[in-house]
N, C-alpha and C positions, 0 to 999 in steps of 0.2 A: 596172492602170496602171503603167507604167515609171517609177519611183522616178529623177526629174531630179537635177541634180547640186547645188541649193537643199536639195531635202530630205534627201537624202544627210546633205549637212554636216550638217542639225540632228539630225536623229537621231543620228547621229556624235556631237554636241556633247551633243547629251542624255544616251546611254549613257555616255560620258567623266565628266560629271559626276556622274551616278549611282554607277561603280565610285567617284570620287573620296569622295562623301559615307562610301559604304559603308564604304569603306577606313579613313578619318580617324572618320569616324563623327561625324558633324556634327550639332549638336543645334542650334534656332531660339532666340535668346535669349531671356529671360523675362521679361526688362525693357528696357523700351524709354528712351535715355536724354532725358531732362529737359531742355527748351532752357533756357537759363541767364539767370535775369532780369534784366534790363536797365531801365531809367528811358530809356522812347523818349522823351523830349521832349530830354532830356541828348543821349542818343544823336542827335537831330536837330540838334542844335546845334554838337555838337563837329565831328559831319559837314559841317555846312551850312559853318564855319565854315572848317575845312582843307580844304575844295573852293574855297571864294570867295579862300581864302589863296593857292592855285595858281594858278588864274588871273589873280588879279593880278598875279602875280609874276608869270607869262607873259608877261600885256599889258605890263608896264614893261620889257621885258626887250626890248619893241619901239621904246623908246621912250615910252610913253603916259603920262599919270598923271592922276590921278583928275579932274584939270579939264577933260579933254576929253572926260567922260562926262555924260549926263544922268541920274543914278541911280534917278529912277524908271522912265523908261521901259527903260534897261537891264532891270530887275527885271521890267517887263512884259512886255518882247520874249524872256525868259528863261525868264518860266513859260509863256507863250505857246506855244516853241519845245516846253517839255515837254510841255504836253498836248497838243501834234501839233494845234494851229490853222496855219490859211496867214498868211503873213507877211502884214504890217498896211501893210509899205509899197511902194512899186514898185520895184521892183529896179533900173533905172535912174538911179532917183534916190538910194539904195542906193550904188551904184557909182559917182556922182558924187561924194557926199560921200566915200567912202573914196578917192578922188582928191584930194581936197580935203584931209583928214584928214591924208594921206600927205603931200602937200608939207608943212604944217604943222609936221608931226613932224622930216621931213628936215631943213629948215631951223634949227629948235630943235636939234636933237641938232649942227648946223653951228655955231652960236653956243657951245653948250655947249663942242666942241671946241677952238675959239681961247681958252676962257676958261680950261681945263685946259691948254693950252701952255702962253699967258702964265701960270699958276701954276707949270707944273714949270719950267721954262725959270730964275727967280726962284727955287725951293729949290733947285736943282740947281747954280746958281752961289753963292751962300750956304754952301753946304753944303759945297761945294767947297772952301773954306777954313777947315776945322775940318781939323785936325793928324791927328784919328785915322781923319778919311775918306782912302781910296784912290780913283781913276778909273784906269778901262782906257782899252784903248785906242777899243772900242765904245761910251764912252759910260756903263756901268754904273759905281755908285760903291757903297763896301761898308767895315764897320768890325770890326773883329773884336771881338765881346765875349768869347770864349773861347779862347783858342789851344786847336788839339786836334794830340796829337803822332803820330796816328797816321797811314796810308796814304794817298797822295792818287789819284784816277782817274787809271785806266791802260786807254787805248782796246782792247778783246778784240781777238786777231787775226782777220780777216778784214771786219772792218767798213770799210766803204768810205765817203767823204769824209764820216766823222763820223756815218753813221747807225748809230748802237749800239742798237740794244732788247735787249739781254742785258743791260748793266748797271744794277743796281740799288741807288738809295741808302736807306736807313733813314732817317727822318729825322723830327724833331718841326716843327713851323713854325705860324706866325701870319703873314697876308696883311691889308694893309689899304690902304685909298686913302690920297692925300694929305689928303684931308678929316678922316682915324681911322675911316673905315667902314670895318667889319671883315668880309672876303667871304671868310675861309677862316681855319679853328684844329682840328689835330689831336688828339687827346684826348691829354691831358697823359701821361706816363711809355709810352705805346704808339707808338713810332716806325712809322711808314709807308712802304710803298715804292714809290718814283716811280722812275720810268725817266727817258730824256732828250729825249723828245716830249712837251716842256714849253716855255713861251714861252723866248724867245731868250733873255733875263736872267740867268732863273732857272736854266737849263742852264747857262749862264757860271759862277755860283759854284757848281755844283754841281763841277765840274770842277776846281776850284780849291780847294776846304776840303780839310784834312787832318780824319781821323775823330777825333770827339774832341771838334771846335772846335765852336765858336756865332758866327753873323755876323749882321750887319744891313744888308741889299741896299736898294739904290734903282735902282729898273726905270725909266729914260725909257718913255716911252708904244710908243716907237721898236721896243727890244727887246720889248716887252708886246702888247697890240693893237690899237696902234695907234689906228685910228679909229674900230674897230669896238666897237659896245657889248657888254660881257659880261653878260649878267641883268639885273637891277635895281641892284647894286651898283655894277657899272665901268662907268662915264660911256665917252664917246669921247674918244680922247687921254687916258687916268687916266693917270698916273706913279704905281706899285706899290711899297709896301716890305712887306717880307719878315723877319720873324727867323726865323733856321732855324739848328737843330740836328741837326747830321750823326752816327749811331752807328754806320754801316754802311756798307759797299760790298761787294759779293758780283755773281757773276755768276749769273744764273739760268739753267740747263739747258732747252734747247729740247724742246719738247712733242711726242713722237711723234704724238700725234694732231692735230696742226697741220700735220703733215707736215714737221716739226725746225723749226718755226717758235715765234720767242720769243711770247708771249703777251704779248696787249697789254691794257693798264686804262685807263679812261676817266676818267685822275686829273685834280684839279685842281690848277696852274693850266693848258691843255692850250696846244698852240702851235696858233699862229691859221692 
């Protein structure tokens, strides 16, 4: 029988390995290693419990929280889905209620909104009359806790109406709502680098601090995002403050393998 082009290769594949064993001289090992003992009920727990963590955090990120859950039957329709039974309700009705659900949510996240204007609207004029606050002309307002005397941004040549991804700043920072909910802190003494495909704010003082300095930003919802919910933590309409400490500015050298394109990171806080 005529040796097809299938067995070919394996025999190929076979003899190859063969010279290779010979060659290196490969022995089978003589112990076998040891799976590493664990406490599975821990181990089920910790699991159970940073899986159920994600999710939530998911679901509120839509909007949701915990009141417009029935928690048992969640739990049922959960283990249900695992062990691959058919769904217990009619899909229609299903589909109803997440229509129902959905205006629910929409409108709740619409009240939240006006309640967060009228909030920042009130710091934002207040605040405005403390001596060591500045306001631009956009709206952002910012205090210097640190003069820094060194270099300030300087747009790369070829960047067109302001979109820079080559420059990048160092930087340490603390993000928090008006509330003090805290939705972002860089690890202490390890500066970070952000580029400037960042909400609208935060690019404003980045653009403006000499290296060096430490500031304290106050983001309108306006320059931030607006209406749109970020995670769990930024309502719609939040008004953001920021302490950020600048160490750095450098231009990043384009990636041959992007085809000379600057490389981009999925930082936080990201423009909306």
């Amino acid at each position: 029988m005529r040796p097809t082009f299938l067995t070919t290769a394996v025999l190929a594949a076979f003899a190859s390995i063969s010279t290779i064993a010979n060659a290196q001289k490969i022995t089978p090992p003589t112990t076998v290693p040891t799976e590493p003992k664990v406490d599975r009920e821990e181990l089920k727990k910790v699991m159970s419990y940073g899986l159920g963590f994600q999710k939530g955090e998911e679901f509120a990120s839509f909007g949701f929280n915990s009141q417009d859950f029935d928690k048992a039957t969640f739990i049922k329709a959960f283990l249900a889905a695992l062990n691959q039974e058919d769904m217990d309700v009619d899909p229609a009705k299903y589909d109803q209620a997440m229509k129902m659900i959905d205006s629910i949510i929409s409108n709740r996240e619409l009240e939240l909104a006006k309640k967060n204007q009228k909030a920042e609207l009130a710091f934002m004029a207040k605040n405005a009359e403390r001596k060591e606050v500045k306001t631009t002309a956009s709206g952002l307002q910012y205090e210097i806790l640190k003069k820094g005397t060194g270099k300030t941004y300087t747009p790369p040549a070829g960047s067109i109406n302001g979109n820079d991804r080559a420059t990048e700043f160092y930087i340490e920072c603390t993000g928090t709502t008006l509330s003090g909910t805290e939705f972002i802190k860089t690890p202490k003494g390890e500066p970070i680098a952000f580029n400037l495909q960042v909400i609208h704010g935060f690019a404003e003082a980045l653009k403006m601090m000499p290296i060096g300095s430490k500031w304290k930003i106050y983001v309108p919802a306006k320059l931030a995002f607006g209406l749109q919910r970020q995670g769990s933590k930024i309502e719609p309409n939040s008004m953001l403050t920021y302490e950020i400490e600048l160490h750095d500015i450098k231009l990043r050298k384009p990636d041959p393998a992007r085809g000379g394109q600057h490389p981009q990171h999925p930082i936080m806080p990201s423009r909306p």
